[in-house]
C-alpha positions as CSV (number, residue, x, y, z in Angstrom):
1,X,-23.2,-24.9,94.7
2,X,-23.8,-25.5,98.4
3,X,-26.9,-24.5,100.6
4,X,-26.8,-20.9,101.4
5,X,-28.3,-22.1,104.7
6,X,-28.3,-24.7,107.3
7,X,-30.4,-27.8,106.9
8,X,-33.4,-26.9,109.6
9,X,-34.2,-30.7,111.0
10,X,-38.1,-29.2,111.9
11,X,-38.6,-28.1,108.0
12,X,-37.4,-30.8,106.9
13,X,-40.2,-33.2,108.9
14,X,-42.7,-30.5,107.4
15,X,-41.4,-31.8,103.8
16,X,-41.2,-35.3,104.9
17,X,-44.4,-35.6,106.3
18,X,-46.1,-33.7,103.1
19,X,-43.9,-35.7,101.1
20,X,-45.1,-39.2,102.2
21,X,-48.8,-37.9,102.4
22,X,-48.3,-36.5,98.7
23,X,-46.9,-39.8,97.1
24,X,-49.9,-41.8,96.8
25,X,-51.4,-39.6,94.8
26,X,-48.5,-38.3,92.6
27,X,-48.5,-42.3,91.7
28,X,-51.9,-43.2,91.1
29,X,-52.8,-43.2,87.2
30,X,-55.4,-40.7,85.9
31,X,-55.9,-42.0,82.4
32,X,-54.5,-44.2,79.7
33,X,-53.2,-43.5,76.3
34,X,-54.4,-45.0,73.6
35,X,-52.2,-43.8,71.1
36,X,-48.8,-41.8,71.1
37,X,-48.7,-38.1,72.0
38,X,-46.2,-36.0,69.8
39,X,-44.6,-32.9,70.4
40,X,-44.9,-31.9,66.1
41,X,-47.3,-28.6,65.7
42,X,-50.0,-29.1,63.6
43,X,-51.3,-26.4,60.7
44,X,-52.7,-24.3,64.2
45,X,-48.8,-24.8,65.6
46,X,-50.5,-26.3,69.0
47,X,-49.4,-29.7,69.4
48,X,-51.1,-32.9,70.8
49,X,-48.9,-33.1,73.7
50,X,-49.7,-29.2,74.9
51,X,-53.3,-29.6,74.4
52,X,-53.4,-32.7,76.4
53,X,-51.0,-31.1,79.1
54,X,-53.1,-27.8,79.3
55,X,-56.6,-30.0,79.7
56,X,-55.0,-31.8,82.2
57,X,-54.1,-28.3,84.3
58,X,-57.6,-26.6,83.5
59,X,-59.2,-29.8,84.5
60,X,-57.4,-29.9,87.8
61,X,-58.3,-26.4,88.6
62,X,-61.6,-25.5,87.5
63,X,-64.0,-24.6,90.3
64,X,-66.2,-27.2,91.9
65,X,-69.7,-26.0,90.1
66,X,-67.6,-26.7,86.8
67,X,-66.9,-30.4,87.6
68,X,-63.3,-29.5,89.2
69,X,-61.8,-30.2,92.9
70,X,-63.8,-30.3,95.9
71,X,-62.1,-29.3,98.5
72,X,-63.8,-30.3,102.4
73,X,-64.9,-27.0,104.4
């Protein structure tokens, strides 16, 4: 399916310059595995993989007083 609108060069300097700033930290590791994470539900039907992917969010967006992002004033 093509664009439903014209490329806009000025947006898309916005998303390149976001882009470029954004990479760094997209690629920097946060952790290591020390064993595999599977997808199989357990007797609660969560699985490893969810849990570890819903810490991760709640992590990343807990407020500041909790131990989550500071972001500057």
């Amino acid at each position: 399916m093509a664009p439903v609108f014209a490329a806009d060069a000025g947006v898309q300097q916005l998303i390149d310059t976001y882009r470029a700033a954004a990479e760094p930290l997209a690629q920097r590791p946060v952790g290591q595995l020390t064993a595999a994470v599977l997808r199989q539900p357990g007797p609660s039907l969560e699985t490893p993989l969810g849990n570890l992917t819903a810490d991760a969010q709640l992590a990343a967006t807990r407020g500041s007083e909790q131990g989550g992002r500071r972001f500057p004033s």
